[in-house]
VODO-274445 format. One record per residue: residue number from 1; residue in three letters; z negated, x, y of N, C-alpha, C in turn. Coordinates in steps of 0.2 Angstrom, whole numbers. Example, Ala and Ser with C-alpha at 12.3 -4.5 7.8 and 13.67 -1.06 7.14 Angstrom:
1 | ALA | -39 | 66 | -28 | -39 | 62 | -22 | -39 | 66 | -16
2 | SER | -35 | 64 | -11 | -36 | 68 | -5 | -39 | 64 | 0
***
This chain:
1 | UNK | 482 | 1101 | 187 | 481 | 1105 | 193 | 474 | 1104 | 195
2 | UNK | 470 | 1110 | 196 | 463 | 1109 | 198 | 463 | 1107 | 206
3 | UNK | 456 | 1102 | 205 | 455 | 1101 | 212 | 449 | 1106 | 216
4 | UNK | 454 | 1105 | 221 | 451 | 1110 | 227 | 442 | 1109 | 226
5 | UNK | 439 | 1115 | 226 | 433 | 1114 | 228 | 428 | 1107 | 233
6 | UNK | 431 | 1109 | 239 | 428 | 1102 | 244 | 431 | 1097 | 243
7 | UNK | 434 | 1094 | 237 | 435 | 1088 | 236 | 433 | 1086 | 230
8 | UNK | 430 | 1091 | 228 | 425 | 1088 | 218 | 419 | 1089 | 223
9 | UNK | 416 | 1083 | 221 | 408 | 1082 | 222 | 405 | 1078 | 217
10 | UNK | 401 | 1080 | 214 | 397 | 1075 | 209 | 390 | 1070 | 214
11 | UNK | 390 | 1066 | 212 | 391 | 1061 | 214 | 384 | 1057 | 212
12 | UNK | 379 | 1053 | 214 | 373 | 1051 | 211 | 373 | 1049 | 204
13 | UNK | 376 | 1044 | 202 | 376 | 1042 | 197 | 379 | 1046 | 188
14 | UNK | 385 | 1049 | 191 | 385 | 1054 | 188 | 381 | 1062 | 187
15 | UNK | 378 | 1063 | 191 | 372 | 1067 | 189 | 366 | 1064 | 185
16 | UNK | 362 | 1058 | 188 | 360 | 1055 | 182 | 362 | 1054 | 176
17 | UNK | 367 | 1051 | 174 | 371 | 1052 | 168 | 371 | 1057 | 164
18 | UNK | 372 | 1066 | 167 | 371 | 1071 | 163 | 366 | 1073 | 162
19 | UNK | 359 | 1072 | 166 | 354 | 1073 | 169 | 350 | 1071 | 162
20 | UNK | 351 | 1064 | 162 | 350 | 1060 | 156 | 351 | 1064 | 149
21 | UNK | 356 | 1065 | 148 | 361 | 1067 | 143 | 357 | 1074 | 141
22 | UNK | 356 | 1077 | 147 | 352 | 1083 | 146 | 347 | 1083 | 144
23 | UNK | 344 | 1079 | 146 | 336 | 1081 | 142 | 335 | 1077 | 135
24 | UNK | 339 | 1072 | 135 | 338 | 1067 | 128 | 341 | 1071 | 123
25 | UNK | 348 | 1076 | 124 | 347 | 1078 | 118 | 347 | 1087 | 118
26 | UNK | 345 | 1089 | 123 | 343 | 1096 | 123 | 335 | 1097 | 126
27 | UNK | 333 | 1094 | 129 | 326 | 1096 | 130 | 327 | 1098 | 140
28 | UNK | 334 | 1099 | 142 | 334 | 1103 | 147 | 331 | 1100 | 152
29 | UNK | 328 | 1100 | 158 | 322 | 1094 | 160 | 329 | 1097 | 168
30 | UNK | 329 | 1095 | 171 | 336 | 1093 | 179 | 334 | 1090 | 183
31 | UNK | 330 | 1092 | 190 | 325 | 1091 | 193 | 331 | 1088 | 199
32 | UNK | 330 | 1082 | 201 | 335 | 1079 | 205 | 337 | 1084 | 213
33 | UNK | 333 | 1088 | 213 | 334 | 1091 | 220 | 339 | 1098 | 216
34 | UNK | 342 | 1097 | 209 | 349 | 1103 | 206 | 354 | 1100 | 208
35 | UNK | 355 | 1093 | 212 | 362 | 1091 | 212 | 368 | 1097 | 214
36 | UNK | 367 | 1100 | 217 | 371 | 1105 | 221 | 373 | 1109 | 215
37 | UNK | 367 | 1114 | 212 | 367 | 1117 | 206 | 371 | 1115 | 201
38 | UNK | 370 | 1111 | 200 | 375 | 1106 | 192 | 383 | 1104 | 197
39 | UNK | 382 | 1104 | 200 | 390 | 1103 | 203 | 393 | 1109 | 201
40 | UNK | 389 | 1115 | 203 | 393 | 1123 | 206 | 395 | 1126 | 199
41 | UNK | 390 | 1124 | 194 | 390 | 1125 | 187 | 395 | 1120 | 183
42 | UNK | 396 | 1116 | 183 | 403 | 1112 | 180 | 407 | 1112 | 184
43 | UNK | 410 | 1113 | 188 | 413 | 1110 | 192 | 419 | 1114 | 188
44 | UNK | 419 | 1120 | 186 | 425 | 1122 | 183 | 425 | 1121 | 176
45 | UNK | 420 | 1115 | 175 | 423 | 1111 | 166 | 427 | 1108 | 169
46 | UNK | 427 | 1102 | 175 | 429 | 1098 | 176 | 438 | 1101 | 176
47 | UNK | 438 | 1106 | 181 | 448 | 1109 | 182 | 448 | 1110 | 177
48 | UNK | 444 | 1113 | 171 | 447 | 1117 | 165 | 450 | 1110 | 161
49 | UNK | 446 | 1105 | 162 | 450 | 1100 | 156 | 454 | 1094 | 159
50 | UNK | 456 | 1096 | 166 | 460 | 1093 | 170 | 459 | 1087 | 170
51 | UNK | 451 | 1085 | 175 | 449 | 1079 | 176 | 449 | 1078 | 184
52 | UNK | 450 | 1072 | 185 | 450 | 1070 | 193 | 445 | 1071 | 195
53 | UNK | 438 | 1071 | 191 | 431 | 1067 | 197 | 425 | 1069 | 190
54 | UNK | 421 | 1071 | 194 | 414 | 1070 | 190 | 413 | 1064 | 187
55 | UNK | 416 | 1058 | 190 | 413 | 1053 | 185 | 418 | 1052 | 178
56 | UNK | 423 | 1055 | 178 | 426 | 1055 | 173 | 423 | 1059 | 169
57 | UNK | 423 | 1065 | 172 | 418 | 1071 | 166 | 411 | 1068 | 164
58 | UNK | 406 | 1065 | 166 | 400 | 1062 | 164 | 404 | 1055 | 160
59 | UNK | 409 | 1054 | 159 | 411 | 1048 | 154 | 412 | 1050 | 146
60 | UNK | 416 | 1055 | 148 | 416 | 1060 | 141 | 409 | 1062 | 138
61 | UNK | 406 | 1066 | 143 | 400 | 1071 | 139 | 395 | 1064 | 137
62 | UNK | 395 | 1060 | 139 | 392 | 1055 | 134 | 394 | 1050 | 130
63 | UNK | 401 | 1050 | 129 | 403 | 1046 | 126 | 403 | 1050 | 117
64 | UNK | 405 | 1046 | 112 | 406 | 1052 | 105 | 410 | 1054 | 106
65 | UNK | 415 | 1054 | 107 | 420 | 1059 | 106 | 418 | 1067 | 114
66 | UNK | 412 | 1067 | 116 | 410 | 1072 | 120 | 405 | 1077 | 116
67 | UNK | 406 | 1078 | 111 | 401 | 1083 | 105 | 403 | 1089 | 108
68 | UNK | 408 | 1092 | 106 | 411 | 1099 | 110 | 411 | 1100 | 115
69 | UNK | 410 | 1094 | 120 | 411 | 1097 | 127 | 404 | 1098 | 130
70 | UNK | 400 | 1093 | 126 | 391 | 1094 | 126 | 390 | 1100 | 126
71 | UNK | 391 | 1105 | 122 | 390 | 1109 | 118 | 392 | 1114 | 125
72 | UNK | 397 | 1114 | 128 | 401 | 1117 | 134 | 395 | 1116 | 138
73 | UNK | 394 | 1110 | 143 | 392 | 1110 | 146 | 384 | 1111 | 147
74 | UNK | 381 | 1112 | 143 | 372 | 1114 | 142 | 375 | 1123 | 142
75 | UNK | 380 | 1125 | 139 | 381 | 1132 | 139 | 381 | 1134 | 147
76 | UNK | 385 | 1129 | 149 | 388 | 1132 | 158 | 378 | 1129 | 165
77 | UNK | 375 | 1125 | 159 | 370 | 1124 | 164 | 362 | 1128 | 164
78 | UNK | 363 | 1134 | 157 | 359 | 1138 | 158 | 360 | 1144 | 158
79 | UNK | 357 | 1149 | 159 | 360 | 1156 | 161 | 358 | 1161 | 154
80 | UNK | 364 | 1163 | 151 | 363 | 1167 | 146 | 363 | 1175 | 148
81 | UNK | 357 | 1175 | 151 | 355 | 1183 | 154 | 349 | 1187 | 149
82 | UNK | 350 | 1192 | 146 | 347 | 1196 | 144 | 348 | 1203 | 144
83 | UNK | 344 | 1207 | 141 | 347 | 1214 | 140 | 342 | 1217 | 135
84 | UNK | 344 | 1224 | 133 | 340 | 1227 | 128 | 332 | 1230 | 130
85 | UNK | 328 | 1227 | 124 | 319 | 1229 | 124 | 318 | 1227 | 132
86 | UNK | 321 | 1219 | 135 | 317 | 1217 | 138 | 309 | 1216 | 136
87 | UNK | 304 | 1216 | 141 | 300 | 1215 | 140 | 296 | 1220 | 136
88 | UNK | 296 | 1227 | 136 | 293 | 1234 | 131 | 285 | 1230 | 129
89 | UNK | 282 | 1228 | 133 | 275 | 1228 | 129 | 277 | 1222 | 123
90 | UNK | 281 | 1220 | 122 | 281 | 1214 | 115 | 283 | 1219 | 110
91 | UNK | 288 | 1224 | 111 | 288 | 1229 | 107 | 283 | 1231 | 104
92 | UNK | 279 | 1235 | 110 | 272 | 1237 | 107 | 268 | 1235 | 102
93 | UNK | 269 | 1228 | 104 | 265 | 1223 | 98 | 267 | 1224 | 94
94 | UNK | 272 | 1223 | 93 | 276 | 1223 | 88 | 274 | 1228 | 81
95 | UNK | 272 | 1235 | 85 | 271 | 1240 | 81 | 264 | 1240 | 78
96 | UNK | 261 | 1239 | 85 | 252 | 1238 | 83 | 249 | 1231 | 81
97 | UNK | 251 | 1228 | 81 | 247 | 1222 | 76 | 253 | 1219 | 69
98 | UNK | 259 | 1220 | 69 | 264 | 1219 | 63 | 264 | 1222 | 60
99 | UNK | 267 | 1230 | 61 | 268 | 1235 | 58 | 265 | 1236 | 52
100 | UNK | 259 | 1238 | 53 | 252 | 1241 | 48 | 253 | 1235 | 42
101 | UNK | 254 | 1229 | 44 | 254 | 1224 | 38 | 260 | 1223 | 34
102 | UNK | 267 | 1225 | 38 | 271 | 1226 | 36 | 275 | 1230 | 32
103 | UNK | 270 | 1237 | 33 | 273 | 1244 | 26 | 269 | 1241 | 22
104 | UNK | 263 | 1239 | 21 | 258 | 1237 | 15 | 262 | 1232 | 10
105 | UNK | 267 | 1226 | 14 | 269 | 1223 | 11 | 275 | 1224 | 7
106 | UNK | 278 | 1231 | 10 | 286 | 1233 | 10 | 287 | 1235 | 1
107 | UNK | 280 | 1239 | -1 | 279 | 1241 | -6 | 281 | 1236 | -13
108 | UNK | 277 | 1231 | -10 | 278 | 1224 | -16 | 283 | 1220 | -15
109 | UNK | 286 | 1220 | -10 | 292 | 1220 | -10 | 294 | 1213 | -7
110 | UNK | 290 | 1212 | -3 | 290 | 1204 | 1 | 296 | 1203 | 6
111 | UNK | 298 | 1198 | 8 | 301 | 1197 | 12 | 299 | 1197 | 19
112 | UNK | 302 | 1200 | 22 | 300 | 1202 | 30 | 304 | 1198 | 36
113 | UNK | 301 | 1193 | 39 | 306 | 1188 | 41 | 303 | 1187 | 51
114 | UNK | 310 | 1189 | 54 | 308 | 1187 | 63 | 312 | 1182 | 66
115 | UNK | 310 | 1179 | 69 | 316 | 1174 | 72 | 317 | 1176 | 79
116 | UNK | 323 | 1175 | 82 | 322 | 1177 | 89 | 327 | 1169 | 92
117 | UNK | 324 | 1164 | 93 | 325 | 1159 | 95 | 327 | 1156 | 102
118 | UNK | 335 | 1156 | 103 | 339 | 1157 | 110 | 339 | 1164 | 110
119 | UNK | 341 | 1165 | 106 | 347 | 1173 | 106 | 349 | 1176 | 114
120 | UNK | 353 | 1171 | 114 | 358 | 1173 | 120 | 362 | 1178 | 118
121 | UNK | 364 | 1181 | 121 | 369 | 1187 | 121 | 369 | 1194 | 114
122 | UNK | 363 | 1191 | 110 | 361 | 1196 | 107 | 356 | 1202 | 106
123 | UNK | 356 | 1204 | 112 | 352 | 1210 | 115 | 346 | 1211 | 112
124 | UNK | 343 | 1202 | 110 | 334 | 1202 | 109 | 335 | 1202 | 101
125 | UNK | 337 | 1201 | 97 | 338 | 1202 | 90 | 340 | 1210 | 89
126 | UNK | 344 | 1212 | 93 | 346 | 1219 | 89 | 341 | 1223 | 92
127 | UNK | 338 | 1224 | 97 | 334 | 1228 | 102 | 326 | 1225 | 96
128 | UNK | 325 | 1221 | 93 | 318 | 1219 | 88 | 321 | 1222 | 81
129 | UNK | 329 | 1223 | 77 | 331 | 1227 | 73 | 328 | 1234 | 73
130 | UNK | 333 | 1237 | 79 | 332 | 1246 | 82 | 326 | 1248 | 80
131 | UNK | 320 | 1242 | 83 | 312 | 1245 | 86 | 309 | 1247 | 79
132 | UNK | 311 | 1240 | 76 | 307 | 1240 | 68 | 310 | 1246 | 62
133 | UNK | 318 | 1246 | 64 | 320 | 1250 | 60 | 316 | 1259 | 60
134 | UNK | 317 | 1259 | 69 | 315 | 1266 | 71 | 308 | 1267 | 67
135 | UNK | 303 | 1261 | 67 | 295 | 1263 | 67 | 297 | 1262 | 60
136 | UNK | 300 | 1261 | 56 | 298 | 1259 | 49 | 306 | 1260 | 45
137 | UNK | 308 | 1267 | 43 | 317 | 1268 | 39 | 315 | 1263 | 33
138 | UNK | 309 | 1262 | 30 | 309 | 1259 | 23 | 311 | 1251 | 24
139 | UNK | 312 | 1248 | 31 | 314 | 1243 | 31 | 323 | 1242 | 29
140 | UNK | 326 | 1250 | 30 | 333 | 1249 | 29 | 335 | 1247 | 21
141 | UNK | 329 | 1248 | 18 | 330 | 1245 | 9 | 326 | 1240 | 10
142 | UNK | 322 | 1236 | 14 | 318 | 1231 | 11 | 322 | 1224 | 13
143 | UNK | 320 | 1217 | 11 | 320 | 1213 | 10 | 318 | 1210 | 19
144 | UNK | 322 | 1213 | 23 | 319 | 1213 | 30 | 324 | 1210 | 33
145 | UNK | 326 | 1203 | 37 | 330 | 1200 | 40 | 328 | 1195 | 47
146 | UNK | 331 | 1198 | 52 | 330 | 1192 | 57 | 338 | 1187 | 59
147 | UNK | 334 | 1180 | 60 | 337 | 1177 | 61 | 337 | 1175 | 69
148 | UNK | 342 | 1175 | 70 | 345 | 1174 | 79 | 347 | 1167 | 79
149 | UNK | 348 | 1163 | 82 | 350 | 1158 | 84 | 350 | 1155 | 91
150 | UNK | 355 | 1150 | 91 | 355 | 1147 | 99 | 360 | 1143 | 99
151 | UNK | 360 | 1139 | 107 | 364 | 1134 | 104 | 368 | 1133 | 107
152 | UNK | 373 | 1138 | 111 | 378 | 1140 | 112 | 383 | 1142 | 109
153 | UNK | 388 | 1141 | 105 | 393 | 1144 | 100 | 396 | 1151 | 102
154 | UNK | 398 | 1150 | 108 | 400 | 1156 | 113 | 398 | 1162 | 111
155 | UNK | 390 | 1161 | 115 | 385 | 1166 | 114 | 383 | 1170 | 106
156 | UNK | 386 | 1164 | 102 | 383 | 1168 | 93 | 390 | 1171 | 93
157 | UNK | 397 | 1168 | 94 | 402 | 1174 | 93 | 403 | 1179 | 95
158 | UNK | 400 | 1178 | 99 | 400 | 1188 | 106 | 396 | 1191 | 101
159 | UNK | 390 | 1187 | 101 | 384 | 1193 | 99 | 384 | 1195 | 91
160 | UNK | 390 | 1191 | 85 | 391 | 1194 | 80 | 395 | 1198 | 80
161 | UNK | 397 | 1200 | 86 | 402 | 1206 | 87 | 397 | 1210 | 87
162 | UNK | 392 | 1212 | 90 | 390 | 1216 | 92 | 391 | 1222 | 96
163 | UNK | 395 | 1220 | 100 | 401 | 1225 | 105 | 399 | 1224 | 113
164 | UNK | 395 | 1229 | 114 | 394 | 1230 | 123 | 396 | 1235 | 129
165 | UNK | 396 | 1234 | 134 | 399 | 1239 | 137 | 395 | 1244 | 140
166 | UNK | 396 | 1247 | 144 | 388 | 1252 | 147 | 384 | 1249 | 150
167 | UNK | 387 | 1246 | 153 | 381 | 1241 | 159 | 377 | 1238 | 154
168 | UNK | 378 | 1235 | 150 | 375 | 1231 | 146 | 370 | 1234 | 140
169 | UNK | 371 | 1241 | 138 | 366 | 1243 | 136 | 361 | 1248 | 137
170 | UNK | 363 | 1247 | 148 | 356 | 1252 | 149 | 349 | 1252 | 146
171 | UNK | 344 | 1248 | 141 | 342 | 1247 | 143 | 340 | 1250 | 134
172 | UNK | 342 | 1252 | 132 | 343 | 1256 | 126 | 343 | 1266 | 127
173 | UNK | 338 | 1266 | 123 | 337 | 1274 | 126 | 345 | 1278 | 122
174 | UNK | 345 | 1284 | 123 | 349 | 1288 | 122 | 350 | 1292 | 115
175 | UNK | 342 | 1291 | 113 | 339 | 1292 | 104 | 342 | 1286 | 100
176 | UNK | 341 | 1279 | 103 | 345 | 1273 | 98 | 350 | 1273 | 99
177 | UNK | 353 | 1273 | 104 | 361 | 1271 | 106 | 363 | 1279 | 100
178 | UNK | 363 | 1285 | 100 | 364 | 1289 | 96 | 365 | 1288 | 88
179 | UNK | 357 | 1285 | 86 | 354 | 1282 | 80 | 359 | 1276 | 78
180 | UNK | 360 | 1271 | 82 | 360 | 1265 | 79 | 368 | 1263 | 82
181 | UNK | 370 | 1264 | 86 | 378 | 1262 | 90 | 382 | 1268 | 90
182 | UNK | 389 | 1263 | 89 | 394 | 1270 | 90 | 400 | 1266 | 93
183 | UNK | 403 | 1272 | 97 | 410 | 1271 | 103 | 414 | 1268 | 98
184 | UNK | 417 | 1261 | 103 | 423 | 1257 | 101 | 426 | 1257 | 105
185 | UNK | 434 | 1260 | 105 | 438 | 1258 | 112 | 432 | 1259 | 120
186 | UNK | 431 | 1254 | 121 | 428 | 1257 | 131 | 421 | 1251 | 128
187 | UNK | 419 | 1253 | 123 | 411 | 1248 | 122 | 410 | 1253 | 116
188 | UNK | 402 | 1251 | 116 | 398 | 1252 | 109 | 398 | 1246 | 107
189 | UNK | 395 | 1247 | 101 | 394 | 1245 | 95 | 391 | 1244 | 90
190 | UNK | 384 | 1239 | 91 | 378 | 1239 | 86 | 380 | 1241 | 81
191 | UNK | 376 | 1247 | 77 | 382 | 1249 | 70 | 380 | 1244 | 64
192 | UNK | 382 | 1246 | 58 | 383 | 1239 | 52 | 375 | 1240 | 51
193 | UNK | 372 | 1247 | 51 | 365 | 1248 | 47 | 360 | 1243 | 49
194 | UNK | 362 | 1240 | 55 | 358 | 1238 | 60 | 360 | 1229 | 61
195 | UNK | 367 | 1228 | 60 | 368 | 1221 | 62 | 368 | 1218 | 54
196 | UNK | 367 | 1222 | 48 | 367 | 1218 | 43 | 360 | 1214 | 43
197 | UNK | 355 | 1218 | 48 | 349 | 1213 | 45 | 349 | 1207 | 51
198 | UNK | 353 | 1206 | 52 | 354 | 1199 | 59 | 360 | 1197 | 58
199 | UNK | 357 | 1189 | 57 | 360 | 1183 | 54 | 361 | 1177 | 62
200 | UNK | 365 | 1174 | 64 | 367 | 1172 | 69 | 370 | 1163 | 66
201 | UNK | 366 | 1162 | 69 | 367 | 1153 | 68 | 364 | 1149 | 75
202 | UNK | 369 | 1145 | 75 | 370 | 1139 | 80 | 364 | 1134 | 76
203 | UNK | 360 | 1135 | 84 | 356 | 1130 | 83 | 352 | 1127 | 89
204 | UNK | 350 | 1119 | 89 | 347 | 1118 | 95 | 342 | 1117 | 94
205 | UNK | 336 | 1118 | 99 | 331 | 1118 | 94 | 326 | 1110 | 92
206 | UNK | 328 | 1105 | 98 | 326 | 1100 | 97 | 330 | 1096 | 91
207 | UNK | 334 | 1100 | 88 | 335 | 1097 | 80 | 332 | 1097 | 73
208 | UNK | 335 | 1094 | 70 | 331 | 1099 | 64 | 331 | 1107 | 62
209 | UNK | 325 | 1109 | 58 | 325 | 1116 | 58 | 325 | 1115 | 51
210 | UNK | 332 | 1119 | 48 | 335 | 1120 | 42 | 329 | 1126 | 37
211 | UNK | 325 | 1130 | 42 | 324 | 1137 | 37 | 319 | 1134 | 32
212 | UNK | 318 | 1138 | 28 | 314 | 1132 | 22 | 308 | 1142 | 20
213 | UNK | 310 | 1146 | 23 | 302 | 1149 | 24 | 302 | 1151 | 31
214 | UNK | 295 | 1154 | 31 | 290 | 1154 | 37 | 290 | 1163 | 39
215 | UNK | 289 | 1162 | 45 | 290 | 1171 | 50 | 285 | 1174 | 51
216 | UNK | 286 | 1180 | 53 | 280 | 1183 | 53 | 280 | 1186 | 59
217 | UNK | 283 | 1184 | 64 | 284 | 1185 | 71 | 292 | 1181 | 74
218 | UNK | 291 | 1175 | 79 | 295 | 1173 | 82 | 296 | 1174 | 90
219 | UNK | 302 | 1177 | 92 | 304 | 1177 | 99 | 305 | 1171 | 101
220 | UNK | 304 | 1168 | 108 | 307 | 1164 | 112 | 305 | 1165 | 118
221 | UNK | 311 | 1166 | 122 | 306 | 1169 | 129 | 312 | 1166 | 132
222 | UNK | 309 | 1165 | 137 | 314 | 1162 | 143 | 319 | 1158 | 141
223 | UNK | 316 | 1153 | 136 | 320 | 1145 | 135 | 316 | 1139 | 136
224 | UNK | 309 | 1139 | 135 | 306 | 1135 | 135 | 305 | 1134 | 143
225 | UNK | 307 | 1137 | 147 | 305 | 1136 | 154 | 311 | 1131 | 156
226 | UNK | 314 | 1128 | 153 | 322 | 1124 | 155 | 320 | 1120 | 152
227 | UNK | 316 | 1118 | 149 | 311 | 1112 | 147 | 306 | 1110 | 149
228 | UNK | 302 | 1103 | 152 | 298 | 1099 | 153 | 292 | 1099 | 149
229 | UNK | 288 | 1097 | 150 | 280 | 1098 | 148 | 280 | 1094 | 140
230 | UNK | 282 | 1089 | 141 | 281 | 1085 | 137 | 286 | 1087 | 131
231 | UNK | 294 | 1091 | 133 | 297 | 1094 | 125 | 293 | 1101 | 126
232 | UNK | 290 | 1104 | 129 | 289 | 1109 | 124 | 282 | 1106 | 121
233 | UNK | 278 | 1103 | 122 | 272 | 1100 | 119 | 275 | 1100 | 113
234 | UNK | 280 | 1096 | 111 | 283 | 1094 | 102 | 285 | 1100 | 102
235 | UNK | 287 | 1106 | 103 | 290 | 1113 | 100 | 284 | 1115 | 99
236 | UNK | 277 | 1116 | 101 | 273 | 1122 | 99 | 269 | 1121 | 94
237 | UNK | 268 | 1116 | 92 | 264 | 1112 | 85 | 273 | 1116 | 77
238 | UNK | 280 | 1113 | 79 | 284 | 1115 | 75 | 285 | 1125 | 74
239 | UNK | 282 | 1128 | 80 | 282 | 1135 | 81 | 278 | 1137 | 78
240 | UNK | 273 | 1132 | 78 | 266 | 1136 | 74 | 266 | 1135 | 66
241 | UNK | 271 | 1128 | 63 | 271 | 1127 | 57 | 276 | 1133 | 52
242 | UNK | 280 | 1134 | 59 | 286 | 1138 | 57 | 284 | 1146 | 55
243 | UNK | 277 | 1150 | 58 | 273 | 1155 | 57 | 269 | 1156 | 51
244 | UNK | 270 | 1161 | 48 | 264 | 1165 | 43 | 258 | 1164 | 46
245 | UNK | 252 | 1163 | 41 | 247 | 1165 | 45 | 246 | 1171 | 46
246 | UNK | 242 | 1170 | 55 | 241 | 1178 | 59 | 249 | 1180 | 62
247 | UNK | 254 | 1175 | 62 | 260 | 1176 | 63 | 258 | 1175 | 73
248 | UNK | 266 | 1179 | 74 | 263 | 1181 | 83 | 270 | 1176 | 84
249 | UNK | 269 | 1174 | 91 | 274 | 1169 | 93 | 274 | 1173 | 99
250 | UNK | 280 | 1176 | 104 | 281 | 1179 | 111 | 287 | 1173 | 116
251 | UNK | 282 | 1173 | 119 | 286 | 1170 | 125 | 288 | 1174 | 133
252 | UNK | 294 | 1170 | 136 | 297 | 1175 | 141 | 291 | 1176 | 146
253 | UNK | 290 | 1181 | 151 | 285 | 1182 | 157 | 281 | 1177 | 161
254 | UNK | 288 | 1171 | 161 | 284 | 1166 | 164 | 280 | 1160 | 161
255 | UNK | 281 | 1159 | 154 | 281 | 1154 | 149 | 274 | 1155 | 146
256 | UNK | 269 | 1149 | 147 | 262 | 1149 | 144 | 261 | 1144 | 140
257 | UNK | 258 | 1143 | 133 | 257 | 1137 | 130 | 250 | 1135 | 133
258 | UNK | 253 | 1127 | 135 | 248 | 1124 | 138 | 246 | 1118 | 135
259 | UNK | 241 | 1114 | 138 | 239 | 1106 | 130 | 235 | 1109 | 128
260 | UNK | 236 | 1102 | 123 | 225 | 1101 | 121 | 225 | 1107 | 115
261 | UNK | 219 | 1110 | 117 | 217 | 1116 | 115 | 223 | 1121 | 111
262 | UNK | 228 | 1123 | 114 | 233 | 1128 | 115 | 237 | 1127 | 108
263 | UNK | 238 | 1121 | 106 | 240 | 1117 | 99 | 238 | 1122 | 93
264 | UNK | 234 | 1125 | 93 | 231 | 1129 | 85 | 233 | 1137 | 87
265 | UNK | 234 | 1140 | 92 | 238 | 1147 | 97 | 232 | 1151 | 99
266 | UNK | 231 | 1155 | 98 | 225 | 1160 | 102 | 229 | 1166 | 107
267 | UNK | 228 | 1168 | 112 | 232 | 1173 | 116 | 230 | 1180 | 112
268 | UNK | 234 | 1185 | 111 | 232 | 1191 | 110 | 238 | 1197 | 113
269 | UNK | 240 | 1195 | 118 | 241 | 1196 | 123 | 245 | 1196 | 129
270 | UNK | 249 | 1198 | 132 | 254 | 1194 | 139 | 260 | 1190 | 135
271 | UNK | 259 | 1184 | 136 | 264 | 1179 | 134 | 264 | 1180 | 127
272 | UNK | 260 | 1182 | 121 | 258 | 1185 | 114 | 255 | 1178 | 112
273 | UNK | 255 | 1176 | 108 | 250 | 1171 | 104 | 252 | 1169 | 96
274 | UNK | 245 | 1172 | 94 | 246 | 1171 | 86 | 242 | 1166 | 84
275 | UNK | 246 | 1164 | 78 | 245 | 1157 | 75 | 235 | 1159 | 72
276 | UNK | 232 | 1153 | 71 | 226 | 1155 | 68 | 225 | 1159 | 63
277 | UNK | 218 | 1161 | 61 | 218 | 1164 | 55 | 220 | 1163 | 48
278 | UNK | 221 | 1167 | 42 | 223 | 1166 | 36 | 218 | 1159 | 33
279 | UNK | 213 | 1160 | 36 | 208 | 1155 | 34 | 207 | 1147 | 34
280 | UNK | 212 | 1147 | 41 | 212 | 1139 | 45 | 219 | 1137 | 46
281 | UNK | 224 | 1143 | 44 | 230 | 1141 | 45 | 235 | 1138 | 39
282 | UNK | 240 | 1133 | 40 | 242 | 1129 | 38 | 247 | 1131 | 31
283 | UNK | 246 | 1128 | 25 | 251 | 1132 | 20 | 259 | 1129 | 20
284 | UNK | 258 | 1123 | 24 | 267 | 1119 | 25 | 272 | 1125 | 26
285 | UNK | 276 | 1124 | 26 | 284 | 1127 | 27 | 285 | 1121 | 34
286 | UNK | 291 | 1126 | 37 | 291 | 1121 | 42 | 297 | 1116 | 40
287 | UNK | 295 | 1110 | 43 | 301 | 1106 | 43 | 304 | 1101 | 47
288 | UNK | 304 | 1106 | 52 | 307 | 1101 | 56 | 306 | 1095 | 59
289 | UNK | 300 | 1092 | 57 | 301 | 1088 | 62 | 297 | 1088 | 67
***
């Protein structure tokens, strides 16, 4: 039976406990003045899994046998808000600084490789498919694949559907929605030409990173910002390993890479930053650590 609102309160010690729990193994950084916050946000794992009290629930999410429920509760404490070709001028980049290197490569037959890192919902992986497809059809036969990820399981089941309803694809002009989606029941539906090149994995990013090549543009926008100075310091050295060289790294509107000399990152343009030149840049794969 769930407990009444004004009798679940999370409690000091139990908020350190997840607070803790949060950052050691997601990066998520939980500024002691979120107590309220983190209450209002689990309070309905707490009824769903018919627990008396916060401190019961912070017993579980860090004990081992709280893997799954971890997994739940970092989902319920960040907000997976996105929508389509957020953010148009990354687009643009897209076209004018990737593009031009990207038909010259199409021809020989290279792999074309984007990450779009904290997925969320989908929207930023299919919305960087649409763009590339539309500016370049020779992509539809190339060896062109983005990979989406995130570390919510939720979020990659939804978004391998690919199934939205109106609200949710305003932001998608009337030329792709036409081009690229079709009516399902009361949703569209990112069509096959489009979600075969998007590959969807669970992944956190302070683990290890499995991909064993390197990208020639990464998305991550609006995650790092849930993160503390010091984890994203260890993520931008791994970003920039994880890049081609002249590879572009885009981050959300509020997100800058900061630290000793911008870890190897030059800006080329709003929240845009590309790895060093072919000349200075690193020939490693990334590995994760």
């Amino acid at each position: 039976m769930a407990i009444p609102d004004t009798e679940l309160t999370l409690k000091q010690d139990a908020f350190d406990a997840i607070a803790r729990l949060a950052r050691s193994e997601f990066g998520l950084h939980i500024s002691p003045e979120k107590v309220k916050l983190v209450q209002s946000r689990l309070r309905h794992r707490v009824n769903a899994l018919d627990m008396p009290s916060f401190d019961t629930y912070s017993e579980l999410v860090c004990s081992e046998n709280g893997t799954d429920e971890r997994r739940r509760m970092i989902s319920a404490l960040t907000t997976n808000v996105s929508h389509f070709f957020r953010e148009p001028h990354h687009f643009d980049m897209l076209s004018q600084s990737l593009l031009p290197d990207i038909r010259d490569r199409i021809a020989s037959g290279d792999r074309i490789r984007i990450w779009s890192a904290g997925c969320s919902n989908g929207q930023e992986p299919y919305s960087i498919a649409m763009h590339m497809l539309r500016q370049e059809p020779l992509l539809a036969t190339s060896d062109f694949k983005i990979l989406a990820t995130d570390i919510d399981p939720k979020v990659i089941a939804f978004s391998q559907k690919g199934e939205y309803d109106q609200k949710l694809v305003a932001g998608v002009s009337a030329q792709d929605q036409a081009g690229f989606m079709t009516a399902k029941d009361a949703v569209l539906q990112v069509g096959e030409d489009v979600r075969r090149h998007v590959f969807f994995r669970e992944l956190n990013l302070l683990s290890k990173w499995p991909m064993r090549h390197q990208f020639d543009a990464i998305f991550c926008r609006n995650v790092v910002i849930y993160f503390d100075v010091e984890t994203q310091e260890r993520l931008w050295p791994r970003f920039r390993r994880a890049l081609k060289p002249d590879g572009i790294l885009f981050l959300g509107h509020s997100e800058r890479i900061t630290g000793p000399a911008q870890f190897g990152f030059k800006t080329v343009g709003t929240t845009a930053y590309k790895k060093g030149d072919a000349a200075s840049a690193t020939s490693s794969h990334p590995s994760g650590g």
